[in-house]
C-alpha positions as CSV (number, residue, x, y, z in Angstrom):
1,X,0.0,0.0,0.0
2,X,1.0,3.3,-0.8
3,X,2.0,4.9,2.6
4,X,0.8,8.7,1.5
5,X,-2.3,7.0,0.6
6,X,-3.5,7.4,4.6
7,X,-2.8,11.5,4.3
8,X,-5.1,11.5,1.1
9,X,-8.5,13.0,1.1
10,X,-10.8,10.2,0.9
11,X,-14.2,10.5,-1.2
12,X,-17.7,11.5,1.0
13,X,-20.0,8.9,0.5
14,X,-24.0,10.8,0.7
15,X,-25.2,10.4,4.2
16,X,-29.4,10.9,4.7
17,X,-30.5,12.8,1.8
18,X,-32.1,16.5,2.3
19,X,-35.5,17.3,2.2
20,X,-37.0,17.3,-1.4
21,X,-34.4,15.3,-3.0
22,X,-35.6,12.4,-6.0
23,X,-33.2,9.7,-5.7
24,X,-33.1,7.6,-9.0
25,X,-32.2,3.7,-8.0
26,X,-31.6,1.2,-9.8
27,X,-33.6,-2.1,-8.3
28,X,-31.3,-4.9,-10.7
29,X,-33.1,-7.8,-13.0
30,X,-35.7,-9.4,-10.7
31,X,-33.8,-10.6,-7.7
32,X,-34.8,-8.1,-4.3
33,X,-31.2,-9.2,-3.0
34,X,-29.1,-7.9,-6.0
35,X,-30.2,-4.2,-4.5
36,X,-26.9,-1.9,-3.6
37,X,-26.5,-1.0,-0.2
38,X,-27.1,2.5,-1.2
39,X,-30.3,1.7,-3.0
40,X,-31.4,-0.4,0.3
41,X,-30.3,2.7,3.0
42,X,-32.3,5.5,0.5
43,X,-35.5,3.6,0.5
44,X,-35.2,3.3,4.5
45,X,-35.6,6.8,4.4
46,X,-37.9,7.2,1.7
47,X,-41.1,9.4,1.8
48,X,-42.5,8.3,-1.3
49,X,-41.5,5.2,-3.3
50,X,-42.6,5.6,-7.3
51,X,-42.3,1.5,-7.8
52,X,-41.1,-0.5,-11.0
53,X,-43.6,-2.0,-13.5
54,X,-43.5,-5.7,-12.9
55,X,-45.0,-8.2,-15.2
56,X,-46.3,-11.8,-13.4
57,X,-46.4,-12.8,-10.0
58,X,-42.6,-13.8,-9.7
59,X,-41.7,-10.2,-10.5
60,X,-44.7,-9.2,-8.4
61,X,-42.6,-10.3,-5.1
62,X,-39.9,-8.7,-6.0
63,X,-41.2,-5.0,-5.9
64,X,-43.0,-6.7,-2.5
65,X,-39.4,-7.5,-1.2
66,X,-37.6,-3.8,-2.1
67,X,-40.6,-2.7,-0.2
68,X,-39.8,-4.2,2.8
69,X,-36.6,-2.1,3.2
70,X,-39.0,0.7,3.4
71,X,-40.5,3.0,6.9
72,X,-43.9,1.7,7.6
73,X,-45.8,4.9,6.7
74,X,-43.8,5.2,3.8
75,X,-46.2,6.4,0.4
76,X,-45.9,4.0,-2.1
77,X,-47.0,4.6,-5.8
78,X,-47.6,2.6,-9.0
79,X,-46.6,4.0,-12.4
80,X,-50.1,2.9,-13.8
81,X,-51.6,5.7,-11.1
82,X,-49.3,8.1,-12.7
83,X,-51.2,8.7,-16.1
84,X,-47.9,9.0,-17.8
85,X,-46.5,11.3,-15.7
86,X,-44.0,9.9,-13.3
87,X,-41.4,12.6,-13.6
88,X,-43.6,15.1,-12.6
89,X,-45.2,13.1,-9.9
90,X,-41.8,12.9,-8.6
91,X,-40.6,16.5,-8.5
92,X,-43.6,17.3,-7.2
93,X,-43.2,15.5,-4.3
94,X,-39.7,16.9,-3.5
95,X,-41.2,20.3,-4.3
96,X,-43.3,19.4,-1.1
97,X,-40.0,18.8,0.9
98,X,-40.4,15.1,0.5
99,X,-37.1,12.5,-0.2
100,X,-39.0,10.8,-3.3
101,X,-37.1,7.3,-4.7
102,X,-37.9,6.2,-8.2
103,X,-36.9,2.7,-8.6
104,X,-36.0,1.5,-12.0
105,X,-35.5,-2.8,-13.6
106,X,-32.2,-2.5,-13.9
107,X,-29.9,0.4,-14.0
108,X,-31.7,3.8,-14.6
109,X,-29.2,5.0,-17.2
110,X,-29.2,1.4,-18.8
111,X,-32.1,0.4,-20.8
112,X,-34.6,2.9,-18.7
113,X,-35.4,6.6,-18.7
114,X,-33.9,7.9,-15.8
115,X,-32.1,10.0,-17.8
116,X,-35.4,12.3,-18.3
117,X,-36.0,12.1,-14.6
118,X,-33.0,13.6,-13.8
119,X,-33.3,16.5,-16.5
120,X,-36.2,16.9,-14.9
121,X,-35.0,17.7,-11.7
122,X,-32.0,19.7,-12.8
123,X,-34.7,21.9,-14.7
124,X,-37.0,22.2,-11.2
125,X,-34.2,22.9,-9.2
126,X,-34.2,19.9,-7.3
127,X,-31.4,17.8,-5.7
128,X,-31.3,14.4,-7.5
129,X,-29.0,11.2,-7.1
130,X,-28.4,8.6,-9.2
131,X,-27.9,4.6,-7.7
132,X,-26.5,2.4,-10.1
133,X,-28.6,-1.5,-10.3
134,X,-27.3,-4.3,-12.2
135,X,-28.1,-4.0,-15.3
136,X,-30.2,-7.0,-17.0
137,X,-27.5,-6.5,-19.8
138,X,-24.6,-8.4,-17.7
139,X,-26.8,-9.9,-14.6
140,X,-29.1,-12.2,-17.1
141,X,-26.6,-13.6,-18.9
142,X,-24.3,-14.4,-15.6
143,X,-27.2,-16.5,-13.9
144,X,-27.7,-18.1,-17.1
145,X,-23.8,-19.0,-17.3
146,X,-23.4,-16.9,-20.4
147,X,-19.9,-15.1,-20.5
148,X,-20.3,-12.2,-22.6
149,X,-16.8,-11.6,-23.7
150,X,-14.7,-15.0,-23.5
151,X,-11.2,-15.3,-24.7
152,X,-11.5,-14.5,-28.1
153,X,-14.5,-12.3,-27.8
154,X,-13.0,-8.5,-27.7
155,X,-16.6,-6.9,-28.5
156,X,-19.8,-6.3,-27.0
157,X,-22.7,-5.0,-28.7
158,X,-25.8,-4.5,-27.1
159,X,-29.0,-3.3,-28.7
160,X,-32.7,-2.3,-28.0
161,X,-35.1,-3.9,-30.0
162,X,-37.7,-1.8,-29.8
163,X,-35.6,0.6,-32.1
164,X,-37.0,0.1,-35.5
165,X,-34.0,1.9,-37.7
166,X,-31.3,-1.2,-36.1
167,X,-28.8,-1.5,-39.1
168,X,-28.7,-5.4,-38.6
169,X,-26.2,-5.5,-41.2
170,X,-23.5,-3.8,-39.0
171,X,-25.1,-6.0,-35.7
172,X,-24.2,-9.3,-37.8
173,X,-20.5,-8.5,-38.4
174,X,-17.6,-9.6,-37.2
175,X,-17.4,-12.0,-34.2
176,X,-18.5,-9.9,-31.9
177,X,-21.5,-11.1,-29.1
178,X,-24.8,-9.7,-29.6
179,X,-27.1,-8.9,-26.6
180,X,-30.3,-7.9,-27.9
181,X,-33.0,-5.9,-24.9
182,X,-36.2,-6.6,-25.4
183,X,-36.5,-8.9,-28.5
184,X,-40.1,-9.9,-28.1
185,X,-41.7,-7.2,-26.1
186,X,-45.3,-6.9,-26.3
187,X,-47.6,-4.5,-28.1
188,X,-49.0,-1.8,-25.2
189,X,-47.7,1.9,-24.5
190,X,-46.6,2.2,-27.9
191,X,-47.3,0.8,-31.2
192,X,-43.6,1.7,-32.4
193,X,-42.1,0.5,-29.2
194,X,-42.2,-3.1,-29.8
195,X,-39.9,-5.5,-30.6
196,X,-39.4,-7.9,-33.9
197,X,-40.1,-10.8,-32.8
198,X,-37.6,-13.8,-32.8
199,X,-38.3,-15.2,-36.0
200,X,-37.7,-12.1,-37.6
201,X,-34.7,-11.4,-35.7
202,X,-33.0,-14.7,-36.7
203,X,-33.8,-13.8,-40.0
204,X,-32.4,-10.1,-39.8
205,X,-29.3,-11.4,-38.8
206,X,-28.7,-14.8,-41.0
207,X,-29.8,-12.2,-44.3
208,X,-27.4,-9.6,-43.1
209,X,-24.6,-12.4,-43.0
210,X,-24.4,-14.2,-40.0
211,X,-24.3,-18.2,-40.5
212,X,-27.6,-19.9,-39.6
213,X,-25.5,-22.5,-37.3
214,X,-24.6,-19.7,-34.8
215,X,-25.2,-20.2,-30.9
216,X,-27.7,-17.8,-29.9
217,X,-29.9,-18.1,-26.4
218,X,-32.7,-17.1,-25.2
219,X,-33.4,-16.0,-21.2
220,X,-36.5,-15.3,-20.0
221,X,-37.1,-14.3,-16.2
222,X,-33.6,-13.9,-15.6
223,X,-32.4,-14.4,-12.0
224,X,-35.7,-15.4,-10.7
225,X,-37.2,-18.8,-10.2
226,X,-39.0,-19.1,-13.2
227,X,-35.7,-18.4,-15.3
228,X,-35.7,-20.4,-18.3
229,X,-32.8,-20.7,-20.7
230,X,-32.9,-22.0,-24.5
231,X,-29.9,-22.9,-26.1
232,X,-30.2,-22.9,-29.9
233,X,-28.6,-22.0,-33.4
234,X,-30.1,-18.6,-35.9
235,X,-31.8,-21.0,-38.0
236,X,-33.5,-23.2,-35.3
237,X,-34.3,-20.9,-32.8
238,X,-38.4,-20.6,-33.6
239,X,-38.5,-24.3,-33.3
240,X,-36.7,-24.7,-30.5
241,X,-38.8,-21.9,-28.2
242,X,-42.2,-24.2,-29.6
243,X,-40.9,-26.9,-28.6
244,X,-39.5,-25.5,-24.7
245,X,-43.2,-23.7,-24.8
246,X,-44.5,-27.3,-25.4
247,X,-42.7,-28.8,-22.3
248,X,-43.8,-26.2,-19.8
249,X,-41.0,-23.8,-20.4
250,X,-42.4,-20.5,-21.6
251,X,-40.3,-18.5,-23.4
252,X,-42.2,-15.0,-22.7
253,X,-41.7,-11.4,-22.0
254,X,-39.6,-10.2,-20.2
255,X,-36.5,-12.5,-22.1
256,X,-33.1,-11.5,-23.8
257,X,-31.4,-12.4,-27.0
258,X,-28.2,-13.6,-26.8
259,X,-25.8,-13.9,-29.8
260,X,-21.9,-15.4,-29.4
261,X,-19.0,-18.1,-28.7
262,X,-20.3,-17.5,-25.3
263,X,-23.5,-19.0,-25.3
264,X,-21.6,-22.6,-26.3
265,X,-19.8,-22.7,-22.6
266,X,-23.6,-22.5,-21.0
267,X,-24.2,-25.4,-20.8
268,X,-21.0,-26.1,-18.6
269,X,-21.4,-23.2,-16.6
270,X,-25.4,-22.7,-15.7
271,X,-25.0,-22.5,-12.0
272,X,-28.6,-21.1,-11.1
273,X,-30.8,-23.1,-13.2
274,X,-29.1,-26.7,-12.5
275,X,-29.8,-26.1,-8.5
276,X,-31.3,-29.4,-6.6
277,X,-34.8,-27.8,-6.3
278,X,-34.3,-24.7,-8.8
279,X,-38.0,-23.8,-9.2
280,X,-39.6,-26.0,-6.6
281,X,-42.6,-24.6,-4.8
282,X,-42.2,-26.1,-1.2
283,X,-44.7,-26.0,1.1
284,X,-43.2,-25.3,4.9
285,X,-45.8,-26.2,7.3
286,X,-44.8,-23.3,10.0
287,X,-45.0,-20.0,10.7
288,X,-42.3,-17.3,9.1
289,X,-40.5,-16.9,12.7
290,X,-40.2,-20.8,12.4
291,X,-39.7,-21.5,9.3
292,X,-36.8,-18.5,8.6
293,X,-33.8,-20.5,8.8
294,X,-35.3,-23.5,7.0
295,X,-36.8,-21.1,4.1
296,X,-33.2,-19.7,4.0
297,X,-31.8,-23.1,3.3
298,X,-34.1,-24.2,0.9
299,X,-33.6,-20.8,-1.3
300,X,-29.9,-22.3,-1.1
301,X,-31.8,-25.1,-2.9
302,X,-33.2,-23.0,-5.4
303,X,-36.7,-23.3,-4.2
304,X,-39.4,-21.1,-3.6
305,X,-40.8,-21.8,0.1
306,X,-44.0,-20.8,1.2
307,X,-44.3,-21.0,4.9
308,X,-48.6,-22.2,5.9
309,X,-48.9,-22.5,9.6
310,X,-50.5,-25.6,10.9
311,X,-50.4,-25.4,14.2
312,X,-51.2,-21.7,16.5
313,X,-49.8,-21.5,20.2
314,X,-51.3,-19.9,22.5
315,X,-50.5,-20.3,27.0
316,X,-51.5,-22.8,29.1
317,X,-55.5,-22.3,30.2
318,X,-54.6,-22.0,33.8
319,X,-50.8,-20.0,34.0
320,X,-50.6,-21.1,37.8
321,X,-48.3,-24.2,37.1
322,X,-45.8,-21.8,35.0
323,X,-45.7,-19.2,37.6
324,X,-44.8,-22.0,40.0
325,X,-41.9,-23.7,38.0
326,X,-40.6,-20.0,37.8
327,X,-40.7,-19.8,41.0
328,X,-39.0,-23.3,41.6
329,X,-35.9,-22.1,39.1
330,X,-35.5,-18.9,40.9
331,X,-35.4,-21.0,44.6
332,X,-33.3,-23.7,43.3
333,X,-35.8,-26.6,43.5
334,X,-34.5,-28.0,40.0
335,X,-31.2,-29.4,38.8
336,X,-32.1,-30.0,35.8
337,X,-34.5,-28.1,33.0
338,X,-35.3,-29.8,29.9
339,X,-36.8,-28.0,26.7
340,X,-38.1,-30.4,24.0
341,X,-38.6,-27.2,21.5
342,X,-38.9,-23.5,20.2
343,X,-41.7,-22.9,21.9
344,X,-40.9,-24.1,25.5
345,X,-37.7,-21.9,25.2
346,X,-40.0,-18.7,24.0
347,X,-42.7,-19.7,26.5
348,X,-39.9,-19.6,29.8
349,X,-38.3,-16.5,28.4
350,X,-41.9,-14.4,28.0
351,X,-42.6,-15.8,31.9
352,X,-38.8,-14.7,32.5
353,X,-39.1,-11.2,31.2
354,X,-42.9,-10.5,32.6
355,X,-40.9,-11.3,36.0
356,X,-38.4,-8.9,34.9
357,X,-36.0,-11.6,35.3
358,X,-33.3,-12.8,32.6
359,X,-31.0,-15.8,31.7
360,X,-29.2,-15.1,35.2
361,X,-32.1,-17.2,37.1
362,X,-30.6,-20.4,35.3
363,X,-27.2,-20.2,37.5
364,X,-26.7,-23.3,39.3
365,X,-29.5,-25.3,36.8
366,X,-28.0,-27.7,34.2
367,X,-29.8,-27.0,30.8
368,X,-30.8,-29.8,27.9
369,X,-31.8,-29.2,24.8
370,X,-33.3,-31.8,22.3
371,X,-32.0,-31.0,19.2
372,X,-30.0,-28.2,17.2
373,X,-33.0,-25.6,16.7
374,X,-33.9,-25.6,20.4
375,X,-30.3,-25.3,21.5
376,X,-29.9,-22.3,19.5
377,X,-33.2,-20.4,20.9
378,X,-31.6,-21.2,24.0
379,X,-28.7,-19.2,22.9
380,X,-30.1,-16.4,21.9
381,X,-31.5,-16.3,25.5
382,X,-27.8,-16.0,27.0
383,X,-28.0,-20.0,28.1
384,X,-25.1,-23.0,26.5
385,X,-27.0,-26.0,26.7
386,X,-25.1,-28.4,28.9
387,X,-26.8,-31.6,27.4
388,X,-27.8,-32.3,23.9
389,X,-28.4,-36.0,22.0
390,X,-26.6,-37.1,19.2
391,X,-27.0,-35.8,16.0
392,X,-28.7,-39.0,14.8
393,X,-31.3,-38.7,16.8
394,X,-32.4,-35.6,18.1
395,X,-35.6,-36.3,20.3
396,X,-37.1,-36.7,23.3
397,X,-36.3,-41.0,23.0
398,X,-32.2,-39.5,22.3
399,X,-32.2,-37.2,25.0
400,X,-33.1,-40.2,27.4
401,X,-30.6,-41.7,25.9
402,X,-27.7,-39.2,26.8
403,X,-29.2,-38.2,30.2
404,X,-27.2,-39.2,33.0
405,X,-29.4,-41.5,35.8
406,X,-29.6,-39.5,39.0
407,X,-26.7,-40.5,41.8
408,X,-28.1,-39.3,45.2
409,X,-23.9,-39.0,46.0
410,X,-23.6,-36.9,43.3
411,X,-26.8,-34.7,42.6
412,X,-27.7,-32.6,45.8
413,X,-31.3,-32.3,43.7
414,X,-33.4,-34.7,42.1
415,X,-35.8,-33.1,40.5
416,X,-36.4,-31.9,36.4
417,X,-38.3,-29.5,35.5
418,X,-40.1,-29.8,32.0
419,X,-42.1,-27.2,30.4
420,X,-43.5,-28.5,27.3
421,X,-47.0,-28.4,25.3
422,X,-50.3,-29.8,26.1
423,X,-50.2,-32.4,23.7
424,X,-46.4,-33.6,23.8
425,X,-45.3,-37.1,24.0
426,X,-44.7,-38.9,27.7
427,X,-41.3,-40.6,26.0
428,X,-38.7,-38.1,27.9
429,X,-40.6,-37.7,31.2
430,X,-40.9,-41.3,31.1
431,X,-37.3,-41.6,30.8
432,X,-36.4,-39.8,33.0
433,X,-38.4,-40.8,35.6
434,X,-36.9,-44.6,34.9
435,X,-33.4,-43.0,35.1
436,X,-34.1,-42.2,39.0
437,X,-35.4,-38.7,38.9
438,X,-38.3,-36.5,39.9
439,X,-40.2,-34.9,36.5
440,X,-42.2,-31.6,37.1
441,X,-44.3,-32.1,33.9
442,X,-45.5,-28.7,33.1
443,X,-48.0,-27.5,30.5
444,X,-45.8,-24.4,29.4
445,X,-48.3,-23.7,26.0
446,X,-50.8,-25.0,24.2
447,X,-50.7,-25.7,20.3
448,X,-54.0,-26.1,18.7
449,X,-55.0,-26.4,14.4
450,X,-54.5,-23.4,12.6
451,X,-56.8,-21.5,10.8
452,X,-57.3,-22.6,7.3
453,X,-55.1,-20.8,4.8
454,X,-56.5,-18.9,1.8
455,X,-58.4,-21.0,-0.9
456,X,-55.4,-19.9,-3.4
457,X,-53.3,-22.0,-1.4
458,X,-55.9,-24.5,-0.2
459,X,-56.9,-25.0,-4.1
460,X,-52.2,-25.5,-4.9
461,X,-52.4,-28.2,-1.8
462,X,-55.0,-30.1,-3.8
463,X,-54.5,-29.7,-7.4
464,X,-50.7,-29.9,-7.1
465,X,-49.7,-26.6,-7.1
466,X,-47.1,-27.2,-4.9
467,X,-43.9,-29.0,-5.5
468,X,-43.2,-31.0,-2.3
469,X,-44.5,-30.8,0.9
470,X,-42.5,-31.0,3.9
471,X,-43.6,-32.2,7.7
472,X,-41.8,-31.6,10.9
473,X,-43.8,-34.0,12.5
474,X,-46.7,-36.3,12.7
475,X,-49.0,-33.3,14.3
476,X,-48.5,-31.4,10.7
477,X,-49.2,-34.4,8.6
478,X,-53.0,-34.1,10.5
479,X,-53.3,-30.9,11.0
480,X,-51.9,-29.7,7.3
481,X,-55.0,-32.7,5.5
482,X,-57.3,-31.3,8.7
483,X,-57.0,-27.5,7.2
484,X,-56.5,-27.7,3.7
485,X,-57.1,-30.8,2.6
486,X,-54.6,-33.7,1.4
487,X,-51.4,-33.2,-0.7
488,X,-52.0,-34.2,-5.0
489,X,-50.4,-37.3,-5.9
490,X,-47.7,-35.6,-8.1
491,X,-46.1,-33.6,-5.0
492,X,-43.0,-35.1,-3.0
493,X,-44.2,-35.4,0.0
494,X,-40.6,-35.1,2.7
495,X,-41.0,-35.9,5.8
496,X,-38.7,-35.6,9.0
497,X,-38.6,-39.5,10.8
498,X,-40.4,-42.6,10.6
499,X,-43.4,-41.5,13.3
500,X,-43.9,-38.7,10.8
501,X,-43.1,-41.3,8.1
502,X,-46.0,-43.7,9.7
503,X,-48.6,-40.8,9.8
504,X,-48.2,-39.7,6.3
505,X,-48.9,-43.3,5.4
506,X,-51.7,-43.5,7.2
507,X,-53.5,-40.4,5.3
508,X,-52.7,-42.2,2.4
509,X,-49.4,-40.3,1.1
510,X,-46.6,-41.8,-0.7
511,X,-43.4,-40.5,1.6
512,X,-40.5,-39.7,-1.0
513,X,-37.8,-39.0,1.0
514,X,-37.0,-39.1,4.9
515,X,-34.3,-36.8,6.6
516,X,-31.5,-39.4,8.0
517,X,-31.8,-37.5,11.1
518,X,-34.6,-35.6,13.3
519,X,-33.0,-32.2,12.3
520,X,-35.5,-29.6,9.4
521,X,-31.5,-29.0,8.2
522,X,-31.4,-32.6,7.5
523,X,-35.1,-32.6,5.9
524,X,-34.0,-29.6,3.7
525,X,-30.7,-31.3,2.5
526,X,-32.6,-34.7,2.2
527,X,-35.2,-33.0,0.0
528,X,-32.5,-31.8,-1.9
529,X,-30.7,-34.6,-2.4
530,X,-33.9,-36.4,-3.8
531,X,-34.2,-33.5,-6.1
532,X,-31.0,-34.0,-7.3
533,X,-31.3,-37.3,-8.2
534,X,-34.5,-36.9,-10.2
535,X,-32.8,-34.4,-12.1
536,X,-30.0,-36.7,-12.7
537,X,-32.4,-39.0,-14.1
538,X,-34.1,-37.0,-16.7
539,X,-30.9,-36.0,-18.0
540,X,-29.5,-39.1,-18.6
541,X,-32.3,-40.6,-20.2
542,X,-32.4,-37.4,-22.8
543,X,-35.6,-36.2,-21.2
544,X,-36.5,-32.4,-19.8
545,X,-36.2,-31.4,-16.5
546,X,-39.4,-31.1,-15.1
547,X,-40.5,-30.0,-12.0
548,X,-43.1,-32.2,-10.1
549,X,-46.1,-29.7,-10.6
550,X,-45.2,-30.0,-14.2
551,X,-45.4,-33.6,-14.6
552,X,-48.4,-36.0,-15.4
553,X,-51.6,-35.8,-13.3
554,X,-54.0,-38.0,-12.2
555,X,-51.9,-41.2,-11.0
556,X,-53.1,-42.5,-7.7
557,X,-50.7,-41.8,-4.7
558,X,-49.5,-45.4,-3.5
559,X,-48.0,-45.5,-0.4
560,X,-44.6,-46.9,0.7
């Protein structure tokens, strides 16, 4: 490192914007998480949000997900309120002392007019900023595995399409790679503001010169679950979108040309679009608190997870038991507390803090968890927990089989205090009590069946709308059929051990795949993994890659 460079001035980076200020930000291709930093900390402080205009219901979630960055009282307008006049919507705001972010698909300078946005501004007087997004021009093509300039390649073109004076003559020379914006784009705004369609293009560009057998791809969706990507030649293009429209890939608006040497090395580096479960509409039987580090891993995956609560909790119908184990921990009356979930952790920690006490009550108590999720709510109450099973076998029956049998010599205490729900399993306490010790059994919540969930999702359950299901236990397998009815044949129904295994059976569904373990990290992975192989499958017998939703309905569910 330069040593002078520490004396240098260093550049300001633009703190909280002033009041009536338009900040133009660019929101990338379709993926909430390829927003800048910047783009993120302006729409914190946003007054008024002027969103993009997002086609389908994929796109739809990702103007829902930029939103969450945003103040809850924040104002949020639609271009199609606008009437065509979304610049001066915007000034106007800031004219009324308001910080006002435009959000643009892509990069506002690339492809979009932010450009007359900010003449706008500068001709208003108004302070304006401009955020840079990824631009669809590089972003599509990397999660499609599409270099754009590989060794050889020394030239990028890139084009609009809905430009009708294109000199495709000059586009088809040389060996340069071709990115073409909005190749197919639909009639609408403006009659003159559509693009050629790709039959026409291919045939621009083989009559100005270029040889019918070059690679040339087609992305739609680009960095979103439904990405789709068509690898074909000029002269076979047409056939080849038919045919990936015939096997349940549409090949719509919004999608992106692609002409080059590039577009060969695809198919050894798609990365996005060859994930395990790329596509997969899971079903997560738990709430969004529960289900966040499961959803994470599955969007790992490449799925889509929808999180449908099955169960609600709610305390115990008479609190005076849980006041009293409280009690009991604070007086030293246990050795021993053993959580068998989540919930009993939350439920002892909302007692804790209506006591105004904290994870300093435990000193002197030993602590068990039962598995790997429970252990870490524990920790995020300030507690280690001293006793855990083994990986293999993370439940009450593998707790038992850790826990130490009591030694009067040894333990000056006898007794274990186990909050847990009203419907729990007597497998630990019964244990426990065969290992010598005293069990305060203690009703810490209840659980009891959901509310059904919207017919929309209801109606996917049923008619296979959903990909694979997956259960967390034998008490989602009932409740899940008792609110919304039973999975359709075609989905992969996951499930976490062979009680849950045995209940799904029981209702009549096939189980797929079983997590080697009692862990949802296992389930996930195990899910996966079946994914995988069934992917495998269909490429090595020359077929397309289907996802389960997309394959033939209407065979009857056996079971295993």
């Amino acid at each position: 490192m330069n040593p002078q460079s520490e004396n240098q001035p260093q550049p300001e980076v633009p703190g909280t914007p002033a009041a009536g200020h338009v900040a133009l930000v660019g929101a990338g291709p379709g993926y909430a998480e390829l927003l800048t930093l910047r783009g993120a900390a302006l729409l914190a402080k946003a007054d008024v949000v002027i969103t993009v205009r997002e086609p389908g219901p994929e796109l739809a979630k990702h103007r829902a997900a930029l939103l969450n960055h945003c103040r809850s009282d924040v104002t949020v307008v639609e271009p199609a309120e606008c009437g065509g006049e979304i610049d001066a919507l915007a000034v106007g705001h800031a004219r009324d002392g308001r910080r006002v972010v435009r959000l643009y698909s892509g990069d506002p300078m690339l492809g979009c007019r932010g450009a007359e946005l900010a003449a706008a501004c500068l001709r208003a007087g108004i302070e304006f900023e401009v955020v840079p997004g990824l631009s669809s021009v590089t972003a599509v093509p990397a999660y499609a595995g599409i270099p754009l300039m590989p060794e050889g390649t020394s030239e990028l073109r890139v084009v609009n399409a809905k430009d009708p004076g294109l000199d495709w003559e000059r586009l088809a020379d040389g060996e340069a790679t071709l990115v073409v914006m909005f190749p197919d784009a639909p009639e609408g705004e403006d009659p003159n503001h559509t693009g050629p369609g790709f039959d026409r293009l291919c045939k621009s560009l083989i009559a100005a010169g270029r040889p019918g057998t070059t690679p040339v791809a087609v992305i739609r969706m680009g960095s979103t679950t439904e990405q789709s990507t068509v690898i074909s030649s000029l002269s076979r293009l047409t056939a080849d979108l038919k045919a990936a429209d015939a096997k349940g890939h549409n090949v719509t608006s919004p999608a992106m040309f692609i002409m080059g040497a590039g577009v060969s090395r695809q198919k050894d580096l798609s990365w996005f679009e060859s994930r395990p479960l790329f596509g997969w509409r899971v079903l997560v039987p738990r709430t969004k608190e529960q289900a966040a580090s499961l959803s994470e891993q599955l969007r790992g995956y490449g799925a889509v997870p929808e999180e449908v609560p099955t169960i609600s909790v709610e305390p115990p119908r008479t609190p005076q038991q849980m006041e009293r184990a409280v009690r009991g921990l604070v007086t030293g009356r246990y050795q021993w507390v053993a959580f068998t979930s989540v919930n009993a952790v939350k439920a002892i920690r909302e007692k804790f803090e209506e006591y105004g006490l904290d994870a300093r009550a435990f000193a002197g108590v030993k602590v068990a968890a039962v598995g790997e999720q429970t252990a870490a709510a524990l920790l995020d109450f300030g507690i280690q927990a001293d006793l855990t099973p083994h990986v293999e076998n993370q439940s009450g029956a593998g707790l038992v089989e850790v826990w130490p049998p009591y030694d009067p010599e040894l333990d000056p205490i006898e007794r274990v205090l186990l909050p847990r729900a009203d419907i729990a399993t007597e497998t630990l306490s019964a244990g426990l009590i065969d290992l010598g010790w005293e069990v305060d059994d203690v009703t810490a919540y209840r659980t009891v069946r959901a509310a059904p969930p919207p017919a929309p999702i209801r109606e996917a359950i049923k008619g296979g709308g959903f990909d694979a299901v997956l259960f967390t236990s034998s008490s989602t397998v009932r409740n899940l059929v008792g609110i919304a009815g039973k999975p359709h044949n075609t989905t992969v129904i996951a499930v976490i051990g062979p009680e849950t295994a045995k209940t799904a059976q029981e209702f009549g569904l096939r189980v797929d795949t079983m997590a080697p373990k009692a862990s949802v990290s296992a389930l996930a992975t195990a899910l996966s993994e079946y994914g995988a192989a069934q992917r495998a499958e269909a490429i090595a017998a020359g077929k397309p890659v289907l996802k389960p939703s997309q394959k033939r309905r209407g065979r009857r569910r056996k079971t295993m």
